[in-house]
C-alpha positions as a printed Julia matrix, in Angstrom:
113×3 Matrix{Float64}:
 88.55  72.24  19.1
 87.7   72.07  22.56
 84.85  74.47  24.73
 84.36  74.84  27.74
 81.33  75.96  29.71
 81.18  76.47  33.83
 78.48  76.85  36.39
 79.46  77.93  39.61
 77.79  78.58  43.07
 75.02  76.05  42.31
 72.93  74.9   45.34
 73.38  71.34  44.66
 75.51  69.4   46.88
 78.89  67.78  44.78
 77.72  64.44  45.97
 74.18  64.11  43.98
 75.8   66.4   41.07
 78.76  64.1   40.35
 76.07  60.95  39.69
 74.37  62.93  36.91
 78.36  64.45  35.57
 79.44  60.81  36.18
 76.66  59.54  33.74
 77.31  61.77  30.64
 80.83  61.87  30.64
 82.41  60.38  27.32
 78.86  60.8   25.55
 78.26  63.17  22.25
 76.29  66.54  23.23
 72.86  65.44  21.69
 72.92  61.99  23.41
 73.11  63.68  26.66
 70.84  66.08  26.14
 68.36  64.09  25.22
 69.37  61.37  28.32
 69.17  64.14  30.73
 65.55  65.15  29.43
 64.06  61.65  30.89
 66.63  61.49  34.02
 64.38  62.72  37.4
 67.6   63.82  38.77
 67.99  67.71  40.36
 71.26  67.8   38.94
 69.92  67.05  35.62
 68.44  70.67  34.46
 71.44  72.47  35.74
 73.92  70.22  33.56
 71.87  70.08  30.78
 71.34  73.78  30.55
 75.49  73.65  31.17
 75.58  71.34  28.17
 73.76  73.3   26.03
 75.35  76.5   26.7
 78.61  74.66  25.78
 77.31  73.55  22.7
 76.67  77.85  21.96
 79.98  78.33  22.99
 81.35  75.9   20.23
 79.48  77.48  17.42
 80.47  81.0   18.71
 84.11  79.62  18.16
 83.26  77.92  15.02
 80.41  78.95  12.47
 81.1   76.2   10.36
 80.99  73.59  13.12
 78.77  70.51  13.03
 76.9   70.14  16.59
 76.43  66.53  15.83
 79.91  65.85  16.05
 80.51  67.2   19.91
 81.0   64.92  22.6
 81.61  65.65  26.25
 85.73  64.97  26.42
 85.9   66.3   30.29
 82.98  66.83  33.23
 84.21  67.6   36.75
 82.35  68.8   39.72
 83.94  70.5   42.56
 82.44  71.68  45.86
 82.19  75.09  46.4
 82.29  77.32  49.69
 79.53  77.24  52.29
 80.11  80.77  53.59
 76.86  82.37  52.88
 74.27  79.1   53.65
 75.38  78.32  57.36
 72.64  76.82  59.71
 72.89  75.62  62.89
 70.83  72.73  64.31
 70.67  72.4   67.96
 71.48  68.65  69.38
 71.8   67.05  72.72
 72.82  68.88  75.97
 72.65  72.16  74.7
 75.01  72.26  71.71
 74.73  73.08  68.26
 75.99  71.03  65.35
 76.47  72.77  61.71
 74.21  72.32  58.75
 76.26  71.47  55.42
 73.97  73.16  52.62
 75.64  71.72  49.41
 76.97  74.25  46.57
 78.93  72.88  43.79
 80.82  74.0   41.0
 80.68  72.0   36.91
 82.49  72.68  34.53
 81.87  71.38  31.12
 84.38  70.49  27.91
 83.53  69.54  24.69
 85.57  68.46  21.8
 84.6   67.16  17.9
 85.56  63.38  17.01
């Protein structure tokens, strides 16, 4: 039984949210969670709050469902668009360079052993 959980538009960049995605990936659900408590990360609230809403999800699906026997089968993070968050930094000789303001998009699957 797989579930799936998604958080878009988060103002992280994909870069720094793919480390903390990167290190829970294969894990079960309560290992992470309690990995991501300790990690000093900023990704780390956002994907454990994604983790744990997951971990709802399953038991929505399933009443019957042992959370102890969830691991995290597929984590992605994709980058997400920069329309709203454009800056402009001025530079040398009068021109302007853009500044990148990160937003990212995780998505979250779980499925039982």
């Amino acid at each position: 039984m797989i579930s799936k959980a998604t958080a878009r538009f988060q103002r992280i960049s994909p870069r720094k949210a793919r480390v903390i995605v990167g290190m829970v990936r294969g894990l079960d659900a309560a290992e992470a969670l309690q990995l991501l408590d300790f990690t000093p990360k900023s990704a780390a609230p956002i994907v454990r709050k994604l983790i744990a809403s997951a971990i709802a999800n399953a038991r929505v699906k399933d009443t019957d469902l042992d959370p102890e026997t969830l691991f995290i089968s597929k984590a992605t993070v994709d980058e997400g668009p920069n329309q709203h968050m454009r800056r402009w930094r001025p530079r040398a000789q009068g021109r302007a360079t853009r500044v990148v303001k990160g937003v990212s998009h995780i998505h979250i699957e779980l499925d039982a052993h």
